[in-house]
C-alpha positions in Angstrom: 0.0 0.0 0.0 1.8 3.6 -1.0 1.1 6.3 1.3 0.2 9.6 -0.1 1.6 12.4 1.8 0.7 16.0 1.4 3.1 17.5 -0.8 4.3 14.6 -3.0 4.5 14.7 -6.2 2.5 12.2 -9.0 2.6 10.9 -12.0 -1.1 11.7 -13.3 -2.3 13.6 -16.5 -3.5 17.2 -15.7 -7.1 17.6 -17.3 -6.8 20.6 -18.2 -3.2 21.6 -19.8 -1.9 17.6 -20.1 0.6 18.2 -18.2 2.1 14.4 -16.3 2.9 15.7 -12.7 1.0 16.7 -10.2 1.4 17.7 -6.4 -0.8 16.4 -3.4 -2.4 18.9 -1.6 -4.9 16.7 0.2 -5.6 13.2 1.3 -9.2 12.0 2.3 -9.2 8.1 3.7 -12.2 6.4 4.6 -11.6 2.5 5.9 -14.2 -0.1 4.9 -14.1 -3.7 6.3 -12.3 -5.0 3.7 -10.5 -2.1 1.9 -9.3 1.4 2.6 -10.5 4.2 -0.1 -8.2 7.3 -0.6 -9.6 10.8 -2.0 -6.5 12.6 -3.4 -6.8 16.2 -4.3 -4.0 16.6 -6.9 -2.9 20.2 -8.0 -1.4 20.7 -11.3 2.2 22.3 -10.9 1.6 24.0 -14.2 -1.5 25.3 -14.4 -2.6 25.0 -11.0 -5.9 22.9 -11.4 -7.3 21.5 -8.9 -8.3 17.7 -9.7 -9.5 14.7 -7.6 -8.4 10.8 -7.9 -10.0 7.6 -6.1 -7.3 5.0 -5.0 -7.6 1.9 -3.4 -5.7 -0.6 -1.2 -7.0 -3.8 0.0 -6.4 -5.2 3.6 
């Protein structure tokens, strides 16, 4: 399981301007029986969209 931190940097296509990095600004976890479901909130460090991406990690 990778732990997003506030402040890392990601691989992930910018929606906007297509740009391939983006910066964590903020990590959402909510913990299900069998799973744990992370909100990241992904800034663009080019244009400075703000975007949102599901990840998932079983137990």
């Amino acid at each position: 399981m990778k732990n997003y931190e506030i402040g890392t940097r990601v691989h992930d296509h910018c929606l906007n301007c297509f740009s391939n990095e983006q910066k964590v600004v903020e990590v959402v976890s909510k913990e299900f029986s069998d799973r744990v479901v992370e909100t990241l909130w992904l800034q663009c460090t080019n244009c400075g969209k703000l975007h949102s991406r599901l990840v998932q990690h079983d137990r």
